[in-house]
N, C-alpha and C positions, 0 to 999 in steps of 0.2 A: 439454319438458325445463326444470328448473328453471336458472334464467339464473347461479346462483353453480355448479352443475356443469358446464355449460356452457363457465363460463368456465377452471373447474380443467379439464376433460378438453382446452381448445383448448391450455394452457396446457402438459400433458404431454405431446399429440400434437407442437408448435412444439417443447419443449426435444428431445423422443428426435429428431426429425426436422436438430434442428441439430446433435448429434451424430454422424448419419449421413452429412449432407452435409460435415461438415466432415473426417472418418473415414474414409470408402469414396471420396467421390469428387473429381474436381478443381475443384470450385467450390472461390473463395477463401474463405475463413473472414466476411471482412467484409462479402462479399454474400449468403453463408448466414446469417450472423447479421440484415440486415436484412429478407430474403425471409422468414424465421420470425417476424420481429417484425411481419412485416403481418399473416402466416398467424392469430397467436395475438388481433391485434386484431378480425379482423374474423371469425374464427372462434369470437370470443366474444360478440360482436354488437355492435361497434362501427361506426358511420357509414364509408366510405369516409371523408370527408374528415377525420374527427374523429383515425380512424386514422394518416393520412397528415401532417394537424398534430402527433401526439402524436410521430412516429420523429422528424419536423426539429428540436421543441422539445427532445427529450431528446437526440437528438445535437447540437445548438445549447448545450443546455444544461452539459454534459459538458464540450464543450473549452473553454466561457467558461472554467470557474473553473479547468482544468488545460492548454488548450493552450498558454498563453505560455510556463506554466512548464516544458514538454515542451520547447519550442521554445530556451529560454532556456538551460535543464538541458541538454542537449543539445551545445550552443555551449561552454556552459565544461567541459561533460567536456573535449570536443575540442581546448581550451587547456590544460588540465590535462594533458594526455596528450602532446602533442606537446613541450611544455616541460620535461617530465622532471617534473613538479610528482607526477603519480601515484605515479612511484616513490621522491620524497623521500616521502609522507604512508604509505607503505606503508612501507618501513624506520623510520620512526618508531613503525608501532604494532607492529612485528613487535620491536624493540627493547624499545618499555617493556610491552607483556603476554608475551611471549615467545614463541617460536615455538610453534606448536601450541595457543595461542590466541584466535589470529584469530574463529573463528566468538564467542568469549565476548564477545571485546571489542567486533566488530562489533552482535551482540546487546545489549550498552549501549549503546553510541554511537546505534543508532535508540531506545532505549526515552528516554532523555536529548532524542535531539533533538525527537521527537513529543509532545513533552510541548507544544512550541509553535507545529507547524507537521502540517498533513494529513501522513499517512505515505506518501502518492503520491509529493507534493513534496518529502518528506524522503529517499526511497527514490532516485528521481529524482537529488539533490543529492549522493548519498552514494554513487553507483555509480561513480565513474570511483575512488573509494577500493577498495569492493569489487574490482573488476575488479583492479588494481595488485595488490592484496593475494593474489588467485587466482592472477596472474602469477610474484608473489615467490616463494610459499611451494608454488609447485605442488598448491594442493591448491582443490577443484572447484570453480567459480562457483558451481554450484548451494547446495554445502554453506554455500558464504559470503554469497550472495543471500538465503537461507530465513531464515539467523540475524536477519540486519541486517533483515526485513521480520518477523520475528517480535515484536523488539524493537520494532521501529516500530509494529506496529497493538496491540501488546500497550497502550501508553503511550495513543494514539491513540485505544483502544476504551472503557479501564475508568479513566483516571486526570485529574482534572482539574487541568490550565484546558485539557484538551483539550475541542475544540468539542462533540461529541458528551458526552460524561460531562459536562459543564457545563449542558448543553439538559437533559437526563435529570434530575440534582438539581436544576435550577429548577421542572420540570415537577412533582417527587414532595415539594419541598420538605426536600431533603437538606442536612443540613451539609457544606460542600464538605470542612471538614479531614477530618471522618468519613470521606466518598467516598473522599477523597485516600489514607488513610489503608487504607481496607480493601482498594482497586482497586491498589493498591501488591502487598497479601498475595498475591492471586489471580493477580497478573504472574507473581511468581518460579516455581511450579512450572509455571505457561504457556510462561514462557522455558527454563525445565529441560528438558520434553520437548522444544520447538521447536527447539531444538539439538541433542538428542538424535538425533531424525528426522532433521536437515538432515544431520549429519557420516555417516549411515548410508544417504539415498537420494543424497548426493552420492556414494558411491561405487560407487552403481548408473548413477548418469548422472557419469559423469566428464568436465567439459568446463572447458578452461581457454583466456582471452584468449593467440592468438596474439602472432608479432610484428607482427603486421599487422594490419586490421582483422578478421581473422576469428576464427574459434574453433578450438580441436583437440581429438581424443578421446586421442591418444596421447601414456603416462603418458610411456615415453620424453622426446619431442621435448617435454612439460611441465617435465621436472623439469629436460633441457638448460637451456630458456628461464631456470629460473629460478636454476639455476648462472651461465647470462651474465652474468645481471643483477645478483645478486651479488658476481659480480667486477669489475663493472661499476664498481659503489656504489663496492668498495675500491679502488680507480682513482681515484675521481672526490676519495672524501675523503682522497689525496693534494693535489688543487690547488682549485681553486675550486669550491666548491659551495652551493650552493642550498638556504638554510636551511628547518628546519621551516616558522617560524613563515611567512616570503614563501609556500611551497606551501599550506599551511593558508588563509594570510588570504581566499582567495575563497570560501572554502566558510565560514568561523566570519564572515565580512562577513555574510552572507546570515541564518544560523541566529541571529546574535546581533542583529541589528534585531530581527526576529520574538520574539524571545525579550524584547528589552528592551520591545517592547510589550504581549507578555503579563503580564510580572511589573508594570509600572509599572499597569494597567489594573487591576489586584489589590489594588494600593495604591491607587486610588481616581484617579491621577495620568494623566489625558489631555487631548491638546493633536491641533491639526490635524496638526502638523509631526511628531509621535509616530504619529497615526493612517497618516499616509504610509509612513513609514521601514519600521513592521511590518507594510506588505503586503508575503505572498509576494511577490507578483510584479516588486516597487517592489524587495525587498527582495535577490532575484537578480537581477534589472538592476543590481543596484548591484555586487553579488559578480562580476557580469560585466565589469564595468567594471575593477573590482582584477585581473584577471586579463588583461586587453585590456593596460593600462598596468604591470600589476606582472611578469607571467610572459614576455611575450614582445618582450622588447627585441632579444633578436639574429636577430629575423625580420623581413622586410619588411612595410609595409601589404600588399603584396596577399597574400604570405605570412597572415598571420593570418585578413584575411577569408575565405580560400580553404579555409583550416581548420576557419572555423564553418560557411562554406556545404554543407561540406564534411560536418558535424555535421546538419546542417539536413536534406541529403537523408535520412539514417538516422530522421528523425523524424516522415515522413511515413505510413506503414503502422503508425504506433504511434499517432500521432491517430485515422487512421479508426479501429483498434480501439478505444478509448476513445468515443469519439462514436458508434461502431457498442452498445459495451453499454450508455451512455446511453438510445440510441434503446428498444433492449429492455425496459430498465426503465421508462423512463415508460409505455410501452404498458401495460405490466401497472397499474403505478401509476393510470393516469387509466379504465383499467377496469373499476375498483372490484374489482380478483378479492385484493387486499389488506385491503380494509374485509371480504369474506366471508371468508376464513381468519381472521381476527379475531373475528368473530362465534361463528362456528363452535367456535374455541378456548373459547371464553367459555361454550360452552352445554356442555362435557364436566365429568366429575366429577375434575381432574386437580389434584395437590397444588398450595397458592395459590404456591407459589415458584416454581413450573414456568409458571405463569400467564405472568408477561411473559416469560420465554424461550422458551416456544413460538411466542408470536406476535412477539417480534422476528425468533426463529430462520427461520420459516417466508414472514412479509416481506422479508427479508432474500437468500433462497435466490430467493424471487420477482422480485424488482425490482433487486438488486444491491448500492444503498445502505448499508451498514450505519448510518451516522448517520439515516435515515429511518427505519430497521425500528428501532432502539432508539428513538428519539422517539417513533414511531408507538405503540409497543408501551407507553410510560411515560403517555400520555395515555390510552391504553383502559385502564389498570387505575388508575390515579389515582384515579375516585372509588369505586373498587372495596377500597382498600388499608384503612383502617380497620376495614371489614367485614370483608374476610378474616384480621384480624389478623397482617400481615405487617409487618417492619421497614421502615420506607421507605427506609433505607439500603441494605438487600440487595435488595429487588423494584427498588428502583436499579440496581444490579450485575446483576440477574439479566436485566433487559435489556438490557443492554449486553454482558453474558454472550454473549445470545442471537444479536446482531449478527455473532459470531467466525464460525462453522460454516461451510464447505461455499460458499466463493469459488468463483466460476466463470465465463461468459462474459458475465452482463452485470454485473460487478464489474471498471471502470476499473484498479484495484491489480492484479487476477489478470493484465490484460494488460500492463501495465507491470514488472510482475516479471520475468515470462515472455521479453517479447521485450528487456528492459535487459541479459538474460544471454544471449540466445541460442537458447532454445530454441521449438523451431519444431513439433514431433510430440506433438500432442492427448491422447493417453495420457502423454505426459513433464510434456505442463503442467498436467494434473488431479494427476499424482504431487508437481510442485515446489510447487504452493499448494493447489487444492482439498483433497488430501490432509495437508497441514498443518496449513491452516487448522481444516480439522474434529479432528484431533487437540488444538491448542491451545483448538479452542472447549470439546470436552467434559473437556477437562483442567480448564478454569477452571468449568468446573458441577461438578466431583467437589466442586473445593473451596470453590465457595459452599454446597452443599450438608452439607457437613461444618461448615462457619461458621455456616450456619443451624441446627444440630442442635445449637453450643453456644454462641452466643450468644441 
């Protein structure tokens, strides 16, 4: 058998296979998922040992660059939360967008903040708001989780000085305002439907943050909570209370280092002490810190630590799954069953626009990455782009297009969505993002496709 079949058929036996174990039976999801990630290595004729390096590097790999911030994000939800700080930032947005806006507002707020920061991390940073927000307004996490992650990868995927769309127009030699400028176009009716979908499967999966740490399905005892609450507020702003800007300041501490090192890098303006400030992870240490000394004076030390430890155990079954879809991905990656989809695309007679989005599309569904499957996909057809006479500003887009589709288990985001809100039944969490995500990806091909047809 030829060794690129080989590797697709190990490749569909390992994915059906981990939907089954994770569907029918009681194996945990993060040993099912790393028992398939060996099945597909060596089932495609990978070395034992070659295999067995490739799951540690890519789950090694994985929580480098996202577990502090799991760990960190985590901690100040859980100071935001017990300080009342969630529900000052949640009457603030429920006041200036107005009720029944939430999902829109949320929906900017990630497209805004991923403009300077991964949408993990942003998503991550930006859930103890979502959550508050689900609580206030009784209406589903899910609806409000989809919006805020639609916003965020939308930014994240097509719009630069996000990392990815920045790597893509260096590689194709794009002008970035251009990029800027057209990956802007391709958001908005991204985010039109992605709202659309969230306000209508949240009402298929209706789940809103208890009073407690858990969740409830009942609309009932939701819309209570957030009559309490409510009256709560009007209570509170009789006597002392707790300004916007103090609840804000740990989360706009964090986004605006990050931010002010991306804009100043733009400008041509960097320094060691700048390089520091706008690391993520330098960057919520710091947000953690405003929140350690800003939010919770009328608690004790051990009070506080007890709150983040407290945060910390929640964040352990959300590493392995991160580091579990790592593992997954590099297998496929260092397999080479991504260079043969690649190949393989390259040899069909398929329109040249469709070119980089097949093969990010199909990278991307394979290994999880999306900033790897739109790279991967901008470098195969780079010296291809002249010949085919395509715009190198759309076969830009059209990779990065290609990146959106069809999240799933070894995509770090699909797990962090998934369990940030709550949900735990494998059909719920292919409905809250795999099925999202492929909506807003082929939303955003309609209309590069329409742009390619008049520009």
């Amino acid at each position: 058998m030829d060794d690129g079949i080989r590797m697709l058929l190990s490749l569909v036996i390992g994915l059906a296979a981990l939907v089954i174990l994770i569907t029918k039976t009681r194996v945990h999801v993060f040993l099912a998922v790393i028992l398939c990630a060996i099945f597909i290595g060596l089932a495609g004729g990978m070395e034992v040992n070659d295999a067995m390096t490739a799951i540690t590097t890519g789950f090694g790999s994985s929580l480098s660059s996202i577990g502090i911030i799991i760990g960190f994000g985590v901690m100040l939800g859980k100071l935001l939360e017990i300080s009342g700080a969630t529900n000052v930032m949640a009457g603030t947005f429920i006041r200036l967008f107005g009720r029944n806006r939430e999902s829109e507002a949320l929906a900017l707020s990630g497209f805004v903040t991923s403009l300077s920061i991964f949408c993990t991390s942003g998503f991550i940073i930006l859930a103890p708001l979502t959550k508050a927000l689900s609580r206030r307004s009784a209406k589903s996490v899910v609806t409000l989780g989809i919006a805020l992650a639609v916003g965020l990868v939308a930014s994240h995927s097509l719009v630069p000085p996000a990392a990815g769309p920045i790597g893509v127009a260096g590689i194709l030699g794009v002008n970035i305002g251009t990029f800027m400028f057209y990956g802007t176009i391709v958001s908005i009716p991204l985010i039109v439907v992605g709202v659309i979908y969230a306000n209508w499967v949240g009402k298929q999966i209706f789940q809103v943050p208890d009073a407690g740490e858990g969740w409830t399905r009942d609309r009932a005892a939701a819309e209570a909570l957030a009559q309490s609450l409510e009256d709560e507020e009007e209570t509170e702003q009789a006597g002392e209370h707790m300004s916007a800007l103090v609840a804000f300041a740990p989360i706009l501490t964090a986004i605006l280092l990050i931010l002010m090192k991306t804009v100043l890098a733009q400008l041509g303006i960097e320094h060691p002490v700048i390089d520091l400030l706008g690391q993520p992870v330098f960057a919520l240490a710091m947000g953690l810190l405003v929140a350690i000394f800003g939010l919770t004076r009328q608690f004790s030390t051990a009070e506080t630590l007890a709150a983040m430890e407290e945060g910390l155990k929640a964040s352990g079954k959300l590493m392995l799954l991160v580091g579990g879809g790592g593992a997954l991905g590099r297998i496929i990656q260092v397999s080479g069953l991504g260079d043969y989809i690649a190949q393989s695309i390259m040899a069909t007679p398929i329109p040249p626009i469709l070119l980089p989005f097949l093969i990010a599309l199909l990278l991307r569904v394979a290994q999880g990455s999306g900033s790897v499957a739109m790279m991967t996909a901008a470098s195969v057809v780079a010296p291809m782009v002249p010949v085919l006479g395509l715009n190198p500003a759309l076969a830009a887009l059209a990779a990065c297009v290609g990146a959106l589709p069809f999240s799933h288990f070894n995509d770090s985001y699909f797990w962090v969505i998934n369990e940030t809100i709550g949900i735990e039944e494998t059909p719920e969490q292919m409905r809250v993002w795999s099925v999202t995500s492929t909506l807003v990806g082929f939303t955003a091909l309609i209309t590069l496709l329409i742009m390619n047809a008049i520009l």
